[in-house]
N, C-alpha and C positions, 0 to 999 in steps of 0.2 A: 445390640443397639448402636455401639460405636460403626455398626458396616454402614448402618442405615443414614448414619451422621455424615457420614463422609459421601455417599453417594449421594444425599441432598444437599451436600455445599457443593459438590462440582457438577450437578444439576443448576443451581443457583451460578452458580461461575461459570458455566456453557452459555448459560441463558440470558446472559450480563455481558458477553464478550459476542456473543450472537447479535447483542441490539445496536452494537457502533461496528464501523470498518476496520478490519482486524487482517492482518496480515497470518495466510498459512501457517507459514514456517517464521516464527516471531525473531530466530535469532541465525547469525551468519558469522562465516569466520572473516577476520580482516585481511582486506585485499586477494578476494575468491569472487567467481562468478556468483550470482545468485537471483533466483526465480524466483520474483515477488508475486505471487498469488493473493489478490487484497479482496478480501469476502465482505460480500454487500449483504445483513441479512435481515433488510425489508425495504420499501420505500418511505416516501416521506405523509406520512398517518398509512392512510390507503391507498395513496396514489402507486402507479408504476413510478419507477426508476426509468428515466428517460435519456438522461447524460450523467457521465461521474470521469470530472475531471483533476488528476493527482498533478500535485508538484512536485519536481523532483526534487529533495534535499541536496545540499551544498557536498559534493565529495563522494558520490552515489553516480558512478560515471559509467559512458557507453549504455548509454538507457535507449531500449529497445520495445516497444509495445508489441504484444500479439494481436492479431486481427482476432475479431468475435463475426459471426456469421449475422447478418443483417444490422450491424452495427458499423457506422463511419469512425476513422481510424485519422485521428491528428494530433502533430507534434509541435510543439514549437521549440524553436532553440533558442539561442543565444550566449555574449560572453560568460566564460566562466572565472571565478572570481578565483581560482588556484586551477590552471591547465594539469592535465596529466600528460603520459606517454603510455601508447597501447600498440605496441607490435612493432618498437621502432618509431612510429611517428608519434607525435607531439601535438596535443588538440587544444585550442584555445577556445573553443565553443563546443554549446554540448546540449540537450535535447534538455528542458527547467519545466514543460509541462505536458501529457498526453491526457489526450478527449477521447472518450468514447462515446458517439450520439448515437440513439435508438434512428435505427433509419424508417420504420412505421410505428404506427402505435402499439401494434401488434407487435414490435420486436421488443419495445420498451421489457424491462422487470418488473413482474407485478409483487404488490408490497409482500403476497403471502409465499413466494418464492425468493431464495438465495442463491446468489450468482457468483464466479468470479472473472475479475478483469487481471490479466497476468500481460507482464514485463519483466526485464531480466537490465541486469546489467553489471558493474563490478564495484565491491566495497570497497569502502576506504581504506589505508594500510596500520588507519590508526583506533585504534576498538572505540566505542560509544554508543552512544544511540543515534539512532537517524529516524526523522518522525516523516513519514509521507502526510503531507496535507491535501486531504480527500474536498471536494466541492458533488456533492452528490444533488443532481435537478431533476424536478417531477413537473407535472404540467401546470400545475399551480404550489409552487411552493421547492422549497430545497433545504439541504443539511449541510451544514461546514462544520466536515470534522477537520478541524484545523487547532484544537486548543492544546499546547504543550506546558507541563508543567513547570514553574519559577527555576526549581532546580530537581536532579535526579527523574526518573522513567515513573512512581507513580503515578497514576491517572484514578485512584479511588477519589470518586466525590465530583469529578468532570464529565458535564453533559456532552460534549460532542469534543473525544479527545484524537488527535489525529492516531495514524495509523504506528505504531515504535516497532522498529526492527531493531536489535541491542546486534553490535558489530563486536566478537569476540577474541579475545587475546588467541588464538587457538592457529597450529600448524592445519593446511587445506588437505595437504599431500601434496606429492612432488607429480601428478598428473595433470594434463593440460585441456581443460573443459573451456566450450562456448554457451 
């Protein structure tokens, strides 16, 4: 009985983490490269998924978007309100939001398929959380998962809570990844 218990609460818990924008790999070592894979898994009722544009959190630096194939690819930058150093130089501005728009209708994500939109870039050197704030648009109608909790990373009890990546006390290795 207890197997059957436990596979229907992390069927419930799949199924709960499935309906908002949930990042792959939810957690990262401090100050390490890392591949954000943020899964979209539906649109907004039935509609297709048409555009879903992330912010990038404050300290979440050298943000790189991946191109998706029949999808427009845009960044915007701007100052940054604590510059870093990456390879020797010293950056005072830095990429705060990337768009992906469905370039036909036909490219759009339809509500009964899940998608991901992947970017990469480097954590901060100090552990916590970092929330990506999602803007997901359908042709009539959209989702903003953007809600973060008063204090600490739960999100039990919030409709549209943004995406948490927990930044971890933890050594990366002494190897050097892009």
């Amino acid at each position: 009985m207890k197997k059957y218990a436990f596979a229907f609460s992390l069927f419930l818990l799949t199924s709960f983490t499935q309906a908002h924008v949930v990042l792959l790999d939810p957690a990262a070592a401090a100050g390490s490269s890392y591949r954000a894979a943020l899964r979209v898994g539906h649109g907004c009722g039935t509609e297709a998924t048409t555009t879903l544009r992330v912010l990038i959190p404050e300290g979440f630096n050298a943000a790189q978007p991946m191109p998706k194939p029949g999808w427009t690819l845009r960044t915007q930058t701007g100052p940054l309100a604590q510059p870093y150093t990456l390879h020797g130089t010293t950056f005072t501005e830095g990429v705060q939001s990337i768009t992906w728009t469905a370039n036909t209708a036909q490219d759009a994500l339809p509500s009964a398929y899940y998608d991901e939109f992947v970017l990469r870039g480097t954590t901060p050197k100090r552990p916590g959380p970092l929330w990506f704030k999602v803007l997901q648009q359908c042709a009539n109608g959209s989702l903003d998962w953007s809600e973060i909790p008063a204090s600490g990373t739960s999100t039990h009890g919030m409709a549209s809570p943004a995406a948490l990546l927990e930044v971890l006390d933890i050594q990366s290795g002494t190897g050097h990844s892009h």
